[in-house]
C-alpha positions in Angstrom: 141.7 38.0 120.1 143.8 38.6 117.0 144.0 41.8 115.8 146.1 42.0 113.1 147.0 39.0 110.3 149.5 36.4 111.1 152.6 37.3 109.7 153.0 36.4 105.8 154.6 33.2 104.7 155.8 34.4 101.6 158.6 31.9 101.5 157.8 29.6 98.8 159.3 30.6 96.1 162.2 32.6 98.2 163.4 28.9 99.1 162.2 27.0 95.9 165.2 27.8 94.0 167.5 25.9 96.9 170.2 23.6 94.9 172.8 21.5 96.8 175.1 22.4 94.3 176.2 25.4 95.3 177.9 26.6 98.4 174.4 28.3 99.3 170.9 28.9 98.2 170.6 30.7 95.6 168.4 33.4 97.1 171.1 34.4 99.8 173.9 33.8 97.4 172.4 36.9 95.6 172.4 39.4 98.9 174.7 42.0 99.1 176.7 41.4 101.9 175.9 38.2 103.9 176.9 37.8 107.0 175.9 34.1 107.7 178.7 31.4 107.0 178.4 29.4 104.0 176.3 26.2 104.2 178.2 23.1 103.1 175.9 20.0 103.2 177.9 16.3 104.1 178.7 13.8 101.6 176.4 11.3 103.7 173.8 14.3 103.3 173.5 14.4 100.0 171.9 11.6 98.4 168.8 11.5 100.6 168.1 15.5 100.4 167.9 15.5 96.8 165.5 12.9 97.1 163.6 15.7 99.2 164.6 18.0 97.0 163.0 16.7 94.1 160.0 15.6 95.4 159.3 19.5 96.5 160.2 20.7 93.4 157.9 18.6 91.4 155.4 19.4 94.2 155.1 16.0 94.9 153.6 15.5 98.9 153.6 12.0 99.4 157.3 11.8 97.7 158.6 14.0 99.7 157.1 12.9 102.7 158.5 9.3 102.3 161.6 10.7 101.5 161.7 12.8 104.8 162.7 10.4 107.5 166.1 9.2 105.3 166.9 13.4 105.1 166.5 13.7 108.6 168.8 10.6 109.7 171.3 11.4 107.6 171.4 15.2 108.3 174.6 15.4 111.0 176.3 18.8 110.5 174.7 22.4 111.4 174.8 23.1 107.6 172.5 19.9 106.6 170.1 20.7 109.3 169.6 24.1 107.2 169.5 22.0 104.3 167.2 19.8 105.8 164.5 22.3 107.2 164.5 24.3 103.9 163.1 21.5 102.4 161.0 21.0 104.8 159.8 24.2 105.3 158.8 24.3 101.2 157.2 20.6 102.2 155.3 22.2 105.5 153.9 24.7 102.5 152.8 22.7 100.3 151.2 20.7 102.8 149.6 22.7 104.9 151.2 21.6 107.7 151.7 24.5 110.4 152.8 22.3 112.9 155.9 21.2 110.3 156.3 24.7 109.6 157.4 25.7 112.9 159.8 22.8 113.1 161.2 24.0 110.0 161.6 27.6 111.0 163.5 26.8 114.2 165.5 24.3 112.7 166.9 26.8 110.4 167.4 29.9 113.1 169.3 27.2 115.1 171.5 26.2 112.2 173.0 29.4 112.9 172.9 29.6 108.8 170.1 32.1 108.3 170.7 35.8 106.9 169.8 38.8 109.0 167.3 39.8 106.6 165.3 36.3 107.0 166.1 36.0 110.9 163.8 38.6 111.4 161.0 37.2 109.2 161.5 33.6 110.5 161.3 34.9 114.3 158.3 36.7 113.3 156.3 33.4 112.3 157.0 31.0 114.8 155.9 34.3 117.8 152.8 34.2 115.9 152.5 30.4 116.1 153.0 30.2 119.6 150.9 32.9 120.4 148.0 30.8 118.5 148.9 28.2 120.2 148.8 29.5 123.9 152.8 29.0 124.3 153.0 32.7 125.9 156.6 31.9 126.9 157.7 30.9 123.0 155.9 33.7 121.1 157.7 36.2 123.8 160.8 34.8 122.9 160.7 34.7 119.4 158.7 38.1 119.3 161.8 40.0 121.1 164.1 38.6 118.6 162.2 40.0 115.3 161.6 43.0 117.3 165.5 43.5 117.7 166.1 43.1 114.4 163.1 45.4 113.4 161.3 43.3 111.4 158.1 44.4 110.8 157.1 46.6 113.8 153.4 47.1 113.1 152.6 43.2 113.4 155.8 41.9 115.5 154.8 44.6 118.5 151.0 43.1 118.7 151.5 39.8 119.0 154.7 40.5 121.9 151.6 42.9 123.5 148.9 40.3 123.2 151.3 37.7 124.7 152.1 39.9 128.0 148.5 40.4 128.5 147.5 36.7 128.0 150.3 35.2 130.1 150.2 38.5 132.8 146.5 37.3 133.3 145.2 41.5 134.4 148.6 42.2 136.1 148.9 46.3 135.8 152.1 46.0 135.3 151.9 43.7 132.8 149.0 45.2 131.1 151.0 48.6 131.1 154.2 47.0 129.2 152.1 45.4 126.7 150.4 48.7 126.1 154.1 50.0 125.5 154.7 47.4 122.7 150.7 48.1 121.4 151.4 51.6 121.0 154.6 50.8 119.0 152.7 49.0 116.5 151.0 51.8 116.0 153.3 54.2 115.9 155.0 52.1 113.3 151.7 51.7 111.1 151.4 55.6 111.0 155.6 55.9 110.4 154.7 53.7 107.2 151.4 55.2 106.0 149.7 52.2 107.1 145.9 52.6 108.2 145.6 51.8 111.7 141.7 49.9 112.9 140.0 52.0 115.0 139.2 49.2 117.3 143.4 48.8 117.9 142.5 52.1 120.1 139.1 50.6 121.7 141.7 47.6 123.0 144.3 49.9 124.2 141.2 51.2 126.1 139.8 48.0 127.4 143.4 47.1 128.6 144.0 50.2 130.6 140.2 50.2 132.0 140.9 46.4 132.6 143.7 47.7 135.4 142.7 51.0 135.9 146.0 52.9 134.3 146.2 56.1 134.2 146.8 55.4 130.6 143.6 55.3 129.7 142.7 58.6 129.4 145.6 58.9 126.3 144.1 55.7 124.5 140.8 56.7 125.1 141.8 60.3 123.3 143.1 58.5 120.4 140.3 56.0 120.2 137.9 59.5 120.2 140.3 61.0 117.4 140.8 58.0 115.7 136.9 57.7 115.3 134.7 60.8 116.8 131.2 58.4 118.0 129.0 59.2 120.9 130.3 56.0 122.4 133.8 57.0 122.3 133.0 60.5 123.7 131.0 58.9 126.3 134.5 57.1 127.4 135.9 60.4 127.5 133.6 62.3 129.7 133.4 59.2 132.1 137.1 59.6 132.3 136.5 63.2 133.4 134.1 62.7 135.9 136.3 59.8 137.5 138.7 62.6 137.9 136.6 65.2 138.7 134.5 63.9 141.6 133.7 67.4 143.2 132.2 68.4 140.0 128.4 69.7 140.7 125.6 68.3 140.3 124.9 71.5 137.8 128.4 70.9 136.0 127.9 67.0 135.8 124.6 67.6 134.2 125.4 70.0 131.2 128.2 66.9 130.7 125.3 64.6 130.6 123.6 66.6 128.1 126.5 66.5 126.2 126.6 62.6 126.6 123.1 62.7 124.8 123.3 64.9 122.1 125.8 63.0 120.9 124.6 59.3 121.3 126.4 58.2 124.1 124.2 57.7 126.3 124.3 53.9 126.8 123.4 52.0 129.9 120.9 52.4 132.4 123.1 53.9 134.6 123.5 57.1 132.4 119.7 57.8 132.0 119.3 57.5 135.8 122.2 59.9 136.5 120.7 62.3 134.1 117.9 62.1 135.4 118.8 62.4 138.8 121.1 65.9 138.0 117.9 67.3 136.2 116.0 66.5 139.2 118.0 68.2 141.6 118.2 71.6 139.3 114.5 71.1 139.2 114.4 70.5 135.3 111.0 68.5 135.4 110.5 68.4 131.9 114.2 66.7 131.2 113.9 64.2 133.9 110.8 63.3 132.0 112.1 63.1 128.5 115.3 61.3 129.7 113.8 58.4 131.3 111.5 58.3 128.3 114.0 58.0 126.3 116.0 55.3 128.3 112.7 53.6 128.5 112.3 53.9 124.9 116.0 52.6 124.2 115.0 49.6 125.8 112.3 48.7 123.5 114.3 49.6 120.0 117.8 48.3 121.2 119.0 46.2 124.6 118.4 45.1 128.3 120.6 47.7 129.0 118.4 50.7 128.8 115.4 51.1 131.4 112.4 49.1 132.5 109.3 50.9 133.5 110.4 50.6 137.0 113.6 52.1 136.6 113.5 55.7 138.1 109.8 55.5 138.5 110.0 57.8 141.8 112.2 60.6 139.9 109.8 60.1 137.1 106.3 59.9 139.3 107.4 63.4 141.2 109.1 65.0 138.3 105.7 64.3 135.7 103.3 65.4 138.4 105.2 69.0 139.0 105.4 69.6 135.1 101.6 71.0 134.9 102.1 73.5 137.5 105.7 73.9 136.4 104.6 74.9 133.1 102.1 77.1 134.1 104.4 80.0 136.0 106.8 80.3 132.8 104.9 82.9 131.1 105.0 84.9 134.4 109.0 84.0 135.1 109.8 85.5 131.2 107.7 88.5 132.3 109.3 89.2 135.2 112.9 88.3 134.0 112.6 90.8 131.7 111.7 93.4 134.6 114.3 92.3 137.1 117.4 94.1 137.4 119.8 91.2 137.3 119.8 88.2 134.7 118.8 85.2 137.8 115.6 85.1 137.1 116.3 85.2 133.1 118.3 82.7 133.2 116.4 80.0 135.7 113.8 80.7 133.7 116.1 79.5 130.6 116.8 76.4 132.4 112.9 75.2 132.8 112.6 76.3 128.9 115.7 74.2 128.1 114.1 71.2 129.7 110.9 71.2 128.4 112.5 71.5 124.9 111.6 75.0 123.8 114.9 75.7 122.8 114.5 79.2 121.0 112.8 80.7 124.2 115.7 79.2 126.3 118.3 80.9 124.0 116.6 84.6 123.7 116.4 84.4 128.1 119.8 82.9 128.4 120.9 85.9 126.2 118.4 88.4 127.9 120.8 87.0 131.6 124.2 87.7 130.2 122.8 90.9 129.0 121.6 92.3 132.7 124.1 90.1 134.4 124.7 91.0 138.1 124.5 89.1 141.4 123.0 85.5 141.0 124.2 85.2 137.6 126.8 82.7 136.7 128.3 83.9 133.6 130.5 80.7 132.6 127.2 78.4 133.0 124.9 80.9 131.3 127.2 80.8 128.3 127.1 76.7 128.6 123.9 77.0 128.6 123.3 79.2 125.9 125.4 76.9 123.7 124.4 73.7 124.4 120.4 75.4 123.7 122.0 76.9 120.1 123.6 73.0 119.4 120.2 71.4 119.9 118.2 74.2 118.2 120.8 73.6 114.7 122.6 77.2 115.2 126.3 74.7 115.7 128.1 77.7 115.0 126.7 80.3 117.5 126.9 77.4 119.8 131.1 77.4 119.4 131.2 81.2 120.0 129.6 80.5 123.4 131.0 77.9 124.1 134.3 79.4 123.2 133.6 82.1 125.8 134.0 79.9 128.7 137.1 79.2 130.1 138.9 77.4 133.3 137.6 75.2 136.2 135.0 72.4 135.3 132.8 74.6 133.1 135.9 75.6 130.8 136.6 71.9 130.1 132.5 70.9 129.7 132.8 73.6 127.1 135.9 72.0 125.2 134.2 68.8 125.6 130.9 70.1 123.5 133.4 72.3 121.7 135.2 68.9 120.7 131.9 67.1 119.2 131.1 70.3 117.2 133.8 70.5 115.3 134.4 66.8 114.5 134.9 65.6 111.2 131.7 62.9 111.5 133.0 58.7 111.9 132.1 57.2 108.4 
């Protein structure tokens, strides 16, 4: 799938201005210091091209075309096959003929008469070519030679990366060294001031994820910097958990909830995790609202979200327990605030958390860290706190309690949440 535009022609006029009258076109006649030999067209040569000649310059298709096959028998010499496939080339233009053009374009690199400054260029179009046209082997070729001579980094580096990965068929290996050349375009973009599409990142991820690199954790950072959605923070935390698998269930869930206040949430499989995590802290309420939500998603947006089946045990046990559930918070918040320690304060929290009452999760949370003391884990108490503040509006209390947490799982859940807050929002 192209990603960037084939590399521009711009040649036209560059190569209109071509007399046989001269030692060499006049366009390289005027460069500084050329380092190609001067062209020298045959005696034989001559009549026939400026036949060509004339018919390009008068624009003339079927002219020129007629005049073609005399040019080409009576082209012997290295410097009439330049001759030649300038013509040509200008011909190929006018008539639209890519398959011409790339005849053209190597006819003139093998001449062994083309400048530096154009070898680069003409290297350039015929990778592209090939690319389009499946010849994996050719477009490689040609791709390393504009590379060497540095022509146009930004476009020349995605075609030699989306060649690897087409002719390397999911190889890692492969798959990593065209991420190499991917990331140069991209580098060279930014080194030019160049905007670079956010879905160049979103490929870089798809590549690694397609092989299972390690890289993708760096691609999927820049694809979250590059633009901050839910989706690409979802990436992101699923990374984390694929490298965190003795995470708790506890840990994992306050990710989770992190995964929905932002958006991410996006298959099935994410509103039955969630669900599952709430279950086992015995958040009724959330396991609930979760599944209704998936459930809901399903209705407003895809096949991917959940059926009424999906998670119906979780969501039979969880909605019958709410009632009751509900019923001994008053009593929990009264006793919290008798107990010696913050446990029961901040448990308490948790079931407020889940059913959505926010504010009362918040003033307990804070009421647990006050008392503190055995049962009371500080670093989730301040995640939980925070995350409570994000979904109640306060974003900035949120980042000072979220701030407070550092090291181990919870510390990089709270940079996580920390990261979301203080995006500047995708446009």
């Amino acid at each position: 799938m192209r990603k960037v535009s084939p590399v521009a022609l711009g040649l036209m006029l560059a190569l209109g201005g071509v007399s046989l009258g001269v030692s060499a076109p006049a366009v390289y006649a005027k460069a500084k210091a050329p380092t190609a030999p001067q062209a020298k067209p045959s005696a034989g040569f001559l009549g026939p091209v400026q036949k060509l000649q004339e018919a390009v310059n008068k624009k003339d298709i079927a002219a020129a075309q007629a005049a073609l096959p005399a040019a080409q028998a009576a082209a012997k010499t290295p410097d009439d096959a330049y001759f030649l496939n300038s013509m040509k080339l200008n011909l190929s233009i006018l008539a639209n003929d890519a398959v011409m053009q790339g005849e053209a374009l190597k006819g003139m690199l093998d001449s062994g008469f083309v400048p530096p400054e154009q070898q680069g260029q003409f290297s350039a179009i015929l990778a592209s070519r090939a690319y389009d046209a499946k010849d994996y082997d050719t477009a490689l070729s040609y791709g390393e030679k504009a590379a060497a001579l540095n022509y146009k980094p930004e476009e020349v580096n995605v075609v030699l990366a989306q060649a690897i990965w087409a002719k390397g068929k999911g190889n890692p290996s492969e798959i990593a060294r065209g991420l190499d050349y991917f990331r140069k375009a991209i580098d060279a973009r930014k080194a030019a001031g160049q905007p670079v599409d956010p879905s160049w990142y979103q490929m870089g991820v798809q590549q690694a994820s397609r092989a299972n690199l390690p890289q993708i954790k760096d691609w999927a950072t820049m694809a979250y910097d590059a633009r901050p959605t839910g989706d690409a923070l979802r990436t992101l935390l699923r990374i984390y958990q694929r490298e965190n698998p003795a995470m708790t269930s506890r840990e994992n869930l306050d990710l989770l909830r992190l995964m929905q206040y932002s958006g991410g949430l996006g298959v099935k499989g994410d509103f039955l995790e969630y669900a599952e995590m709430a279950f086992k802290g015995g958040i009724y309420g959330e396991v609930k609202s979760v599944i209704d939500a998936g459930r809901s998603a399903r209705d407003a947006r895809s096949n991917f979200y959940l059926t009424s089946v999906d998670g119906n045990d979780t969501y039979t046990i969880a909605s019958q327990k709410i009632a009751a559930d509900k019923a001994t918070l008053a009593g929990a918040a009264a006793d919290a605030a008798k107990a010696a320690t913050g446990k029961v304060a901040a448990a308490t929290a948790d079931a407020y958390m889940g059913y959505g009452d926010n504010a009362k999760a918040i003033s307990l949370y804070e009421m647990a860290l006050q008392k503190g003391g055995a049962g009371v884990d500080v670093a989730e108490v301040n995640t939980r706190l925070g995350i409570a503040q994000a979904r109640a509006g306060n974003t900035e209390a949120a980042k000072a309690s979220f701030a407070k947490v550092t090291g181990g799982a919870r510390g990089a859940i709270a940079q996580y949440w920390l990261k979301w807050l203080n995006r500047t929002p995708a446009a």
